[in-house]
Structure formats: structure tokens, C-alpha cells
C-alpha positions, 0 to 999 in steps of 0.5 A: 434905106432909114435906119434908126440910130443911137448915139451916146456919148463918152465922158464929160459930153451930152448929147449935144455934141453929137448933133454935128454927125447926127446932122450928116447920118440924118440928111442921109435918110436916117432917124437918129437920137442922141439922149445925154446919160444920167451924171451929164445932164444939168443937176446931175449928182456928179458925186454919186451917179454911177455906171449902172446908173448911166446904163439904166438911162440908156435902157430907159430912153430907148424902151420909153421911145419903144425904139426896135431895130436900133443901130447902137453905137457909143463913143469912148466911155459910151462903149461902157454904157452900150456893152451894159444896155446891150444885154437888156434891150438885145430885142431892140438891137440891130447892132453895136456899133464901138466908136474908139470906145471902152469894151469891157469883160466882166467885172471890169472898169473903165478905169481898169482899161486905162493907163496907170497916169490917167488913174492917177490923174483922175484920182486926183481931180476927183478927190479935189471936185467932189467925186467929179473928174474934168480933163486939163486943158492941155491933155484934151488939146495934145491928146484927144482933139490933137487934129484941131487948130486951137481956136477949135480945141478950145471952143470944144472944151468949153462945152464940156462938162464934170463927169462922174469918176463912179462911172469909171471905177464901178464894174460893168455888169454884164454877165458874159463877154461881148463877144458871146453877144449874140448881134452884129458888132462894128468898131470904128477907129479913128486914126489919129486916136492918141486918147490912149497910147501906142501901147494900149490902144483901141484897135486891135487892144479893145476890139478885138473883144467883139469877136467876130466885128465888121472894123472901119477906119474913120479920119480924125482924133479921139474928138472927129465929133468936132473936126471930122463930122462928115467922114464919122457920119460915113464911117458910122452908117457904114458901121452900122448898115446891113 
């Protein structure tokens, strides 16, 4: 059966770097988007984009393609944007589908869900870039694409790019929890995941906020766009089928 999917991306990625799993999802039968959000496309504002702003690129792709029965699924800070989009296009929606993604409550931030020393680090880079914040080197290798031979770590970092720290520190606007939303809900952990430590983790930390959710264990790190793009193809699909 084809199924339609949207793929969105988490900080300082576009749409591109997903194309890899797409690839896999659609040889399997599938139609599948990947739109890059407002704040990471070319001559986008780092400064001053937002996450209602990025939410609203979100809503806008999928009702400009008139898109229905989409399997929804955001990766990281995408989890932010999707949780957001989600209670505005719910017509459109078949299922959210969390791939080691941010769930938020409320009034929340991403940067309320992380540790204190990535606030701090980010602060930092954004007060010295602009409001635009970019990962060390050394922290993406060790902590995000840690399953990767370096030749491969650093082939993925050079294709990312400033993100825009409003997206972090601005509240999410939904209006209940996620789960009181009324649709399907999936969270794929990818196992090697060490983007957030032991003591704050994806799983159960953030997903269990879903409520009732379907769980799939994924191989691969924060970044199995890149090193495991086949088995995050299966784990998805499997996420996102009926």
C-alpha cells in the first residue's frame, strides 16, 4: 500500500539530508516530501525566524500540496515543529510519527528540554553569530554521528547549516498535550542516540508525553539519516503504517 509521508528535518539541516531514507521509503511504494523549514533555507533570516515561524512553513507546504492522510514524522527539533503544525492541519494527518524528536507540553521550549551545558553552549555561539547557533565540530563527531568513520562525520557536518536560536527559545503554541491529540502517534528510537545523556533521554523521557504511542527501535545514532538510512526507512514505514 503507498502511503504518503512528510519528513522534516531537525536544526541545522534541510530537506536534503533526508533524501537518503526518502529514497528507501519511496522504492518501497511510497510518496514521500521533504520541504526544508523557514530559518533553513538560503537567505533566511537566522536572526529573527522563529518557531511559530518554521511551524507555519510546515502548515503551509502541506495545504499549498492539498496533501491528506499524511504520515507526519520530524526528526529532533522537528519533533517541536510537527507537535506545533499538528493541531492546525489534524484533517490532513493519518499519524505523527517522532523520530528521537523534542515532544513538548504547553508553554515549552526546546531549549527547556535540554541539558543545562548545551543552553550554555548555545547561548554562547548565538550571542557571538547573530542569533544563529552551529554545533562544534567535536560535539556533532562524539555525540550526534558517534557510529560514523570520520571521513563520514565530516562529510555530514559540512553540509549543515546556521540554525536559528528563536526556534529554540521560543514557546510552543499548542494548546494541550500531545497526548490529548486525537491521532495515531509512533516514536522511533534510534539506539545509539547519545545526542541527549543517559539522564535525559528520548526514550522513555520525551515519548512517553505521546500517551498511547506504537515505540520502534531504530540502529544508528542521533544522525541514522546519514549512516543508517535503510534500516531508518524500515523503522519509519513501520512507524508509520496502519
Amino acid at each position: 500500500m503507498s502511503d504518503t509521508y512528510v519528513l522534516v528535518h531537525g536544526a541545522w539541516h534541510t530537506g536534503a539530508e533526508l533524501e537518503a531514507v526518502a529514497a528507501h521509503l519511496r522504492n518501497a511504494g511510497h510518496t514521500v516530501h521533504c520541504p526544508t523549514l523557514a530559518g533553513n533555507r538560503p537567505g533566511d533570516d537566522r536572526a529573527t525566524t522563529g518557531l511559530g515561524d518554521a511551524v507555519d512553513s510546515l502548515v503551509d507546504f502541506i495545504e499549498s500540496n492539498d496533501l491528506k492522510q499524511v504520515r507526519l514524522a520530524g526528526h529532533s527539533y522537528g519533533g517541536m515543529v510537527i507537535s506545533g503544525a499538528a493541531q492546525r492541519v489534524l484533517p490532513r494527518l493519518s499519524r505523527l510519527v517522532y523520530v528521537n524528536a523534542f515532544v513538548p507540553q504547553p508553554g515549552e521550549c526546546l531549549n527547556d528540554l535540554v541539558p543545562p551545558h548545551y543552553r550554555a553552549l548555545f547561548d554562547g555561539v548565538a550571542a557571538a553569530n547573530q542569533n544563529a547557533v552551529m554545533l562544534p565540530f567535536e560535539v556533532w563527531r562524539e555525540a550526534f554521528i558517534n557510529d560514523a568513520d570520520i571521513a563520514l562525520a565530516r562529510s555530514a557536518y559540512a553540509k549543515l547549516n546556521p540554525h536559528p536560536y528563536r526556534t529554540f527559545t521560543e514557546a510552543s503554541t499548542i494548546t494541550q498535550p500531545m497526548a490529548a491529540v486525537a491521532i495515531g502517534k509512533s516514536y522511533v528510537n534510534c539506539v545509539l542516540d547519545v545526542a541527549l545523556p543517559a539522564s535525559l533521554p528520548w526514550h522513555p523521557r520525551l515519548s512517553e508525553r505521546l500517551g498511547l504511542f506504537r515505540y520502534i527501535a531504530c540502529a544508528g545514532s542521533h544522525e541514522a539519516w546519514f549512516t543508517q538510512p535503510k534500516a531508518l526507512a524500515e523503522a519509519i514505514e513501520a512507524a508509520g503504517r496502519d
